[in-house]
N, C-alpha and C positions, 0 to 999 in steps of 0.2 A: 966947747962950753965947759969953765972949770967951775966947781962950784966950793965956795967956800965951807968952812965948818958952821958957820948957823944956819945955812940954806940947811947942809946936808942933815944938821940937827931938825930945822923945822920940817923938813921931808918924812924923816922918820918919826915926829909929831901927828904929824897930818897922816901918815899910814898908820900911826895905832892909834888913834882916834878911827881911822874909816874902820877898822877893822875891829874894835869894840861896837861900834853902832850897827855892826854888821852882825857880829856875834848879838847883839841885843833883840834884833831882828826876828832872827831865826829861834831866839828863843820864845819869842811873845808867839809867832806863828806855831813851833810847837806846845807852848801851854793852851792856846786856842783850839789844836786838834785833842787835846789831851781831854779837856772839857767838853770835849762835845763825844769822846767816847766817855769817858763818864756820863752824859747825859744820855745815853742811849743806853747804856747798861743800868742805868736809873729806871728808865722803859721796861727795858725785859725784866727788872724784878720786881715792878708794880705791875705786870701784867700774870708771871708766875703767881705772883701774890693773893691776887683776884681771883686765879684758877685755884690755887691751894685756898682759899674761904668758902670759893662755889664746893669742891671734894669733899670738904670737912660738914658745910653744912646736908650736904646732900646723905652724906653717911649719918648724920645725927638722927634725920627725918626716919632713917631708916628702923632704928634701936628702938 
């Protein structure tokens, strides 16, 4: 099987095309993980937060 020069041009079309949609992939999947540790570090500094206003007012009560 020989293969001419626009197959072997379209060949190497068709692989960097699969292989940009590939790379597109994997990024959308890590911007997804990315967002969701932010959203969980979103969590722990609204619950810090909460703690730090229960400490502050509890010392006030005190004064």
């Amino acid at each position: 099987m020989v293969l001419d020069v626009q197959q072997i041009t379209l060949a190497v079309i068709v692989g960097t095309l699969a292989a940009i949609v590939y790379s597109l992939r994997v990024l959308v999947l890590m911007e997804r993980r990315v967002a969701r540790i932010e959203m969980h570090i979103e969590n722990v500094v609204g619950k810090v937060m909460r703690e730090e206003l229960k400490i502050e007012r509890s010392l006030g009560k005190r004064r």
